[in-house]
C-alpha positions in Angstrom: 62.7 146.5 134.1 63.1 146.7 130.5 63.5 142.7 130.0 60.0 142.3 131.7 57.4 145.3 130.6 54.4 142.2 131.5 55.8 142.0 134.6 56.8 145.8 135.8 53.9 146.9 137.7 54.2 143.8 140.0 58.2 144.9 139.9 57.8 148.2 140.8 54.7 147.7 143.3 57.4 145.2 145.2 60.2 147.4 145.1 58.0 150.0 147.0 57.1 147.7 149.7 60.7 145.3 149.5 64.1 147.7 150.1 66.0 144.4 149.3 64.2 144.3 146.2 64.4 147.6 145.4 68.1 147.7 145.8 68.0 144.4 143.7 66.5 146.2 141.1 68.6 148.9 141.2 71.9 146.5 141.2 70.6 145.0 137.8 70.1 148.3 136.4 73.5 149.3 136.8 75.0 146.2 135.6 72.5 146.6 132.4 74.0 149.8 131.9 77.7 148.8 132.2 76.8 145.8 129.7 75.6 148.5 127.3 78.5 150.2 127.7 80.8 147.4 127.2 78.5 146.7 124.0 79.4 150.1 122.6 83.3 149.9 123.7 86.0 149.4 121.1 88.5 148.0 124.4 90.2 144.8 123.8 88.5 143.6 126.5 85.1 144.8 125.6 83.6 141.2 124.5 85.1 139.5 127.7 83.4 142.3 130.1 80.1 142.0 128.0 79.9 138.0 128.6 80.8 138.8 132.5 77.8 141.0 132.6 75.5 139.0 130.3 76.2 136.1 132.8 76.1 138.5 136.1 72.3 140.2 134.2 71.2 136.3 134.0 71.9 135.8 138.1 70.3 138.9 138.8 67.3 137.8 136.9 67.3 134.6 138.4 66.8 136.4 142.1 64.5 138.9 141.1 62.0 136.4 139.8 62.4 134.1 142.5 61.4 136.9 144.7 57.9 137.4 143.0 57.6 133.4 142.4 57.1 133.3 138.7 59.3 130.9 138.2 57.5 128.4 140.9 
């Protein structure tokens, strides 16, 4: 997880163990990519989708780090 380099060996070593997690993890990824994309997009809907994925990223985020309780 790019957002969290501190915090990817204790992502990674839970993903092994966690296929929720992992899946998690993968779900965020993809979004992450699709917000970059929208980024880069000159469609007139390009700063609405970003904001939908910035806000679907911060969820994500939100469950993944409830999952390794550093937010607790």
């Amino acid at each position: 997880m790019l957002r969290w380099p501190a915090l990817r060996e204790v992502l990674a070593a839970r993903a092994e163990t966690d296929d929720q997690f992992a899946s998690l993890c993968e779900i965020y990824a993809e979004a992450h990519e699709a917000l970059e994309a929208w980024q880069r997009s000159g469609h007139a809907l390009a700063a609405a989708r970003a904001s939908e994925y910035q806000d679907m990223l911060a969820e994500i985020e939100g469950d993944i780090l409830d999952k390794i309780d550093v937010r607790r």
